[in-house]
BADO-968012 format. One line per 8 residues: number of its first residue (from 1); their letters; for each residue y, z, x of N, C-alpha, C. Coordinates in pm, 1 decimal. Layout:
NUM> A> Y:Z:X:Y:Z:X:Y:Z:X ~ ...
***
This chain:
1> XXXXXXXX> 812.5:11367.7:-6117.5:854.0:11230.4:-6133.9:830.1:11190.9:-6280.3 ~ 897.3:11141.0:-6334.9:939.8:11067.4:-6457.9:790.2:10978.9:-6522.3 ~ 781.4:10952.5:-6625.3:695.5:10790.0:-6655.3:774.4:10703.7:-6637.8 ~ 890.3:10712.7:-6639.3:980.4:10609.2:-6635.0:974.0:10538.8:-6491.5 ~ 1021.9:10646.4:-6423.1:957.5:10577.1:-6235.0:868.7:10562.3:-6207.6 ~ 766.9:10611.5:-6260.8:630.7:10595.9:-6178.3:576.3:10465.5:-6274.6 ~ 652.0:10446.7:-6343.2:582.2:10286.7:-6429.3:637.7:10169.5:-6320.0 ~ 768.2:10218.0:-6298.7:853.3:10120.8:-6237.1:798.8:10122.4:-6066.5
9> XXXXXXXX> 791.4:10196.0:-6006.0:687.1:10201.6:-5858.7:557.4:10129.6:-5887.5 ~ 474.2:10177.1:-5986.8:372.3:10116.7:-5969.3:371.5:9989.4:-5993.7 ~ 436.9:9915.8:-6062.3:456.6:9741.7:-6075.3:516.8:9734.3:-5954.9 ~ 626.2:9744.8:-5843.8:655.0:9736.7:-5767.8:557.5:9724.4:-5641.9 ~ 508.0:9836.6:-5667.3:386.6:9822.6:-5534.3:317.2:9715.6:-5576.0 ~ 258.1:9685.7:-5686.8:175.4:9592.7:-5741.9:221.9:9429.9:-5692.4 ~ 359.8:9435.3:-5690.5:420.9:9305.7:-5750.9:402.2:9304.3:-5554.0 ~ 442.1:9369.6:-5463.7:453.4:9385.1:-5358.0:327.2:9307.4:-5274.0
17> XXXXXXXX> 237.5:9412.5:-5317.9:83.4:9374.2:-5300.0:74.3:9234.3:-5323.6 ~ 72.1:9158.0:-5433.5:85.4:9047.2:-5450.0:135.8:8935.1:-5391.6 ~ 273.5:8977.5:-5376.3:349.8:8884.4:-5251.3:293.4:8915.9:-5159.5 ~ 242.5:9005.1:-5094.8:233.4:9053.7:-4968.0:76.2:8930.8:-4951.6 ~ 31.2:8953.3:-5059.4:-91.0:8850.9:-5062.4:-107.5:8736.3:-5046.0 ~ -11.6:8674.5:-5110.6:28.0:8489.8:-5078.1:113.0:8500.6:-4995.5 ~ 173.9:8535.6:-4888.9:223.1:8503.2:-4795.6:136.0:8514.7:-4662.5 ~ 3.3:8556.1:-4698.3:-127.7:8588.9:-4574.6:-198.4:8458.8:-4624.9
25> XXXXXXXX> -167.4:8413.4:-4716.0:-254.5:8287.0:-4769.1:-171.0:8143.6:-4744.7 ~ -49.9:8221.9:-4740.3:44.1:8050.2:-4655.1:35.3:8057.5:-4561.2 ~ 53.8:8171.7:-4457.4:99.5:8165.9:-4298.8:-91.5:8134.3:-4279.9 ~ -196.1:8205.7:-4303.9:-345.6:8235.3:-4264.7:-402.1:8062.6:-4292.3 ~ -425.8:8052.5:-4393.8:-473.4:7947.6:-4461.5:-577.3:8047.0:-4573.1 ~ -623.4:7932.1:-4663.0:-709.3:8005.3:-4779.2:-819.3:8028.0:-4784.5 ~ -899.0:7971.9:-4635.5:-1014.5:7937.0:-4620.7:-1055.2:8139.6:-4563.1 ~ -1173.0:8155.9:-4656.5:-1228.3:8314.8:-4660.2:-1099.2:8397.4:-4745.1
33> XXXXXXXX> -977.4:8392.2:-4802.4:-893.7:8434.4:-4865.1:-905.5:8408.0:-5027.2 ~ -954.4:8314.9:-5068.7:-952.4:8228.3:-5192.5:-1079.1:8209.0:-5215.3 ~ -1130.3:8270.0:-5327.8:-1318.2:8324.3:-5349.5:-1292.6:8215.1:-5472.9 ~ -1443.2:8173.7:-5451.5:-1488.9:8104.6:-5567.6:-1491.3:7950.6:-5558.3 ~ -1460.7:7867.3:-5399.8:-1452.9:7725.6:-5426.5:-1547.5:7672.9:-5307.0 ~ -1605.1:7578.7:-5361.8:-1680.3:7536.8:-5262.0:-1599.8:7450.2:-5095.0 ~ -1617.8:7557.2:-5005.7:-1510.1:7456.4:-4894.8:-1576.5:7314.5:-4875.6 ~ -1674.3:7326.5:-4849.5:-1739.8:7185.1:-4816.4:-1669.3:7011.5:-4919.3
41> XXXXXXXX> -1631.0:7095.6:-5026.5:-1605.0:6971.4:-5106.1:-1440.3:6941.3:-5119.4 ~ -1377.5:7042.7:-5051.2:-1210.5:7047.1:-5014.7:-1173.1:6982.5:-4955.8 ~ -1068.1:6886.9:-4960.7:-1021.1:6761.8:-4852.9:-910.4:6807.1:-4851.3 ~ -792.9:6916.9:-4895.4:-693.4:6948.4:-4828.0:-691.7:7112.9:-4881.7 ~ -730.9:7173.5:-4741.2:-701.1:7341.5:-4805.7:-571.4:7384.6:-4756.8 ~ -533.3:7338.1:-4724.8:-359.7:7375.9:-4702.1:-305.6:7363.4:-4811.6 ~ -330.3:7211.5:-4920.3:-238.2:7234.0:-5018.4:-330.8:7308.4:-5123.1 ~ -424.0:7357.1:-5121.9:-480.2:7474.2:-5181.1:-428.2:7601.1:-5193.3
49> XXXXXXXX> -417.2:7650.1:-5031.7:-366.3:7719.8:-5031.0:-197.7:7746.8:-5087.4 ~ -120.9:7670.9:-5088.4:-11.8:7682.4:-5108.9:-30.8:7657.5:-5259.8 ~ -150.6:7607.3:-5354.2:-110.0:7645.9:-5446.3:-172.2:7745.2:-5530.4 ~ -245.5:7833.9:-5470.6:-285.1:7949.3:-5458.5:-166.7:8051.8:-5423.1 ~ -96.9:8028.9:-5345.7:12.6:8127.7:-5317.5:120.6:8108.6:-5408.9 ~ 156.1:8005.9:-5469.5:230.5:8000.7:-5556.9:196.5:8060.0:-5674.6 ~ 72.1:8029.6:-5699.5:-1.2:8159.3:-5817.5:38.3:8263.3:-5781.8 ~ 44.0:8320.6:-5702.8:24.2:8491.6:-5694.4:171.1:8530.6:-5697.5
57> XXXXXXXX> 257.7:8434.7:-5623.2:408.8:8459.8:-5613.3:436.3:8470.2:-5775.1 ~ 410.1:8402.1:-5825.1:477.9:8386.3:-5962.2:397.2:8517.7:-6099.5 ~ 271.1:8550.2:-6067.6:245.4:8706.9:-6053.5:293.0:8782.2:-6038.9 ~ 359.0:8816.2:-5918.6:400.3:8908.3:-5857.8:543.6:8912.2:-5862.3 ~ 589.5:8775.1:-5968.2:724.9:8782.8:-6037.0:717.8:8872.3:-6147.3 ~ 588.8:8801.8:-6234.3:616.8:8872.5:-6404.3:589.2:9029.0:-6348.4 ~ 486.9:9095.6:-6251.5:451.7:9220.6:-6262.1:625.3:9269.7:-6193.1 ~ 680.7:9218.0:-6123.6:788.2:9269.3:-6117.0:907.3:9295.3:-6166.1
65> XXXXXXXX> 909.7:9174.8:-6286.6:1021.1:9187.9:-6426.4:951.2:9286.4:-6573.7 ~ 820.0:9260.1:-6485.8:759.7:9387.1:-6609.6:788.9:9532.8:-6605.9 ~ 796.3:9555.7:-6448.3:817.5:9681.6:-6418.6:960.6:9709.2:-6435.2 ~ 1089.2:9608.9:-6431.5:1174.6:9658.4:-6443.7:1211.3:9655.8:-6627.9 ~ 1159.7:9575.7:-6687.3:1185.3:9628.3:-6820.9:1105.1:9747.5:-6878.2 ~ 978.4:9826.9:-6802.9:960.1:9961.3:-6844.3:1051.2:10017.4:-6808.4 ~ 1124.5:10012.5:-6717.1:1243.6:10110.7:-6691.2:1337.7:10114.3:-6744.2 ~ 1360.6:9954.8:-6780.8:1495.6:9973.1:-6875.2:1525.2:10027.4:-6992.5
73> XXXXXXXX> 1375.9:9961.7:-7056.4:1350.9:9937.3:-7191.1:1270.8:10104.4:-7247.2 ~ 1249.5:10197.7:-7162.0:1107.3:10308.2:-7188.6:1173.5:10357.7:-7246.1 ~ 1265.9:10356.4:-7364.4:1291.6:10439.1:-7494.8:1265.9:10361.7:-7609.9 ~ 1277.1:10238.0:-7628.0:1267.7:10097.2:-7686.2:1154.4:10075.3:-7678.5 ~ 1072.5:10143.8:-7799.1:927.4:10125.8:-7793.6:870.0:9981.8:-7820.2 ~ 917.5:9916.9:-7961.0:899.4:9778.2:-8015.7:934.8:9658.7:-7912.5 ~ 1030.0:9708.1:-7888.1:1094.1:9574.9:-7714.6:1011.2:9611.3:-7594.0 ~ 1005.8:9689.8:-7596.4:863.9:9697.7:-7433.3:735.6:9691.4:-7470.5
81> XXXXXXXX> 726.1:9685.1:-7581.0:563.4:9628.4:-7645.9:600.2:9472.8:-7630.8 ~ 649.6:9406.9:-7699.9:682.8:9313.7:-7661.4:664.8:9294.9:-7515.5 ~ 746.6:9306.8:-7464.4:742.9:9232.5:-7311.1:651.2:9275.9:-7246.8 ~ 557.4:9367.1:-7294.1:420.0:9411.6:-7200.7:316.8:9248.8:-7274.7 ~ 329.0:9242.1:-7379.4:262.2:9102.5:-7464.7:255.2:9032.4:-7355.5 ~ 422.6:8965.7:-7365.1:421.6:8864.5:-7293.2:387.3:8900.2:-7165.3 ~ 421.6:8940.0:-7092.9:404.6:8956.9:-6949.8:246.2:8969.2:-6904.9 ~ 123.1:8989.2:-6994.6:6.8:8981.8:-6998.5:-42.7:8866.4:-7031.0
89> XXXXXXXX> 39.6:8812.5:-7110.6:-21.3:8691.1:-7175.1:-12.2:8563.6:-7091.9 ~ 140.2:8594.0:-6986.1:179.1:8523.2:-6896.2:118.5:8527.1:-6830.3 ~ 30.4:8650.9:-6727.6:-41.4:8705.1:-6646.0:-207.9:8584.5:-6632.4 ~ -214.6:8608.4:-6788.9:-355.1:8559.2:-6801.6:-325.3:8393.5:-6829.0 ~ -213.7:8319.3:-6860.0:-240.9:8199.7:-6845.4:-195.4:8182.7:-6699.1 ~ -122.7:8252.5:-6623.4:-167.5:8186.8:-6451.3:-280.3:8222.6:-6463.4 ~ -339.4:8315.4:-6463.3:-505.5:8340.7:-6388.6:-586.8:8188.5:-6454.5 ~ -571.6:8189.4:-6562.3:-644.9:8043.9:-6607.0:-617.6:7949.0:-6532.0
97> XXXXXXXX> -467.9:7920.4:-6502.2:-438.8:7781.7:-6461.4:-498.6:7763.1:-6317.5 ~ -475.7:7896.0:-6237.3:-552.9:7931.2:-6128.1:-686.1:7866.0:-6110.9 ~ -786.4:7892.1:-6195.5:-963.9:7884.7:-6177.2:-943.1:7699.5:-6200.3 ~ -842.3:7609.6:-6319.6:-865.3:7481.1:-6386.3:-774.7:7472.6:-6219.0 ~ -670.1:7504.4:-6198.9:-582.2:7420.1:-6083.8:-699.8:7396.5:-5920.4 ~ -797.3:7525.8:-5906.1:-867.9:7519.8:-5765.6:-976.9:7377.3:-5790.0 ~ -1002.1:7368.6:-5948.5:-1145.4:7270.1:-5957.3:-1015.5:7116.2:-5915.9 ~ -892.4:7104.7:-5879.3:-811.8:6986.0:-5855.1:-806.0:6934.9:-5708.4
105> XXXXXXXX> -856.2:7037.1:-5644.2:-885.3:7048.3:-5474.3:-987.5:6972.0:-5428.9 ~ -1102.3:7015.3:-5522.6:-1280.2:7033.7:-5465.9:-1301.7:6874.8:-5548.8 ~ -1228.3:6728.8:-5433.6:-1246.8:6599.5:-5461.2:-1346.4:6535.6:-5412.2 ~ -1457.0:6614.5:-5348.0:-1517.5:6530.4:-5250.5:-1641.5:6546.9:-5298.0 ~ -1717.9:6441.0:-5304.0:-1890.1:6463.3:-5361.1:-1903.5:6600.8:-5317.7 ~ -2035.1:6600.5:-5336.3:-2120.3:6726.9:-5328.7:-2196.0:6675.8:-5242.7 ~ -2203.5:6752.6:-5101.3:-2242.4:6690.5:-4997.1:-2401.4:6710.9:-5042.4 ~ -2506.3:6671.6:-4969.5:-2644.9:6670.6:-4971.4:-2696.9:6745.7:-4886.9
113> XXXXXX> -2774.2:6890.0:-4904.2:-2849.6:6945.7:-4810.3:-2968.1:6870.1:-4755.4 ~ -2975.8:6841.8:-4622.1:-3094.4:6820.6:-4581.4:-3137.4:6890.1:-4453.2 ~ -3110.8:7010.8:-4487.5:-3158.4:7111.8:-4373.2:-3317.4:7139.4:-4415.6 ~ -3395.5:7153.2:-4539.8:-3498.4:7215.3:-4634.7:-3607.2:7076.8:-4618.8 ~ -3544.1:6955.1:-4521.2:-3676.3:6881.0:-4504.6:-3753.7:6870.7:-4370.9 ~ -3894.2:6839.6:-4383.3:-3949.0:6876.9:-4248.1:-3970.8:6704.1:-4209.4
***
């Protein structure tokens, strides 16, 4: 097998994986799917979730236009450097907007433990 295909499979599976991921996070809900937010302080995890899945969908876009411009582009060294740039750079401002978009959920005080008094 080629580098050429096996660049292009592996974003595929990737991009796959991905979708395959936010669509267990729309139909499931996000609650144990979506690490890192406090549930207790969530007043709607549905629209969490959905915008959590929209993150990953739109992921699992660029890894999939990425993979098809290694294929197109894998003689075109300067143009697929390029679009590996962007497509990383894209990558990493969803992941950002991701961590700033979940703190837009978590509206609700910070509840008060009082399990620790006698």
């Amino acid at each position: 097998m080629s580098d050429q295909l096996t660049g292009l499979l592996v974003t595929l599976l990737t991009a796959a994986l991905c979708w395959a991921l936010a669509i267990v996070i729309r139909i499931r809900g996000p609650v144990g799917l979506v690490n890192g937010v406090d549930w207790r302080r969530v007043s709607n995890p549905q629209a969490l979730g959905r915008f959590a899945s929209l993150i990953l969908l739109l992921i699992g876009a660029i890894v999939c236009a990425m993979g098809v411009a290694i294929y197109a582009l894998f003689d075109n060294h300067p143009l697929l450097n390029i679009v590996v740039v962007v497509s990383v750079a894209s990558i990493c401002a969803l992941s950002a907007i991701a961590v700033i978009g979940t703190l837009r959920y978590q509206d609700r005080p910070v509840p008060k433990d009082h399990g620790n008094r006698r």
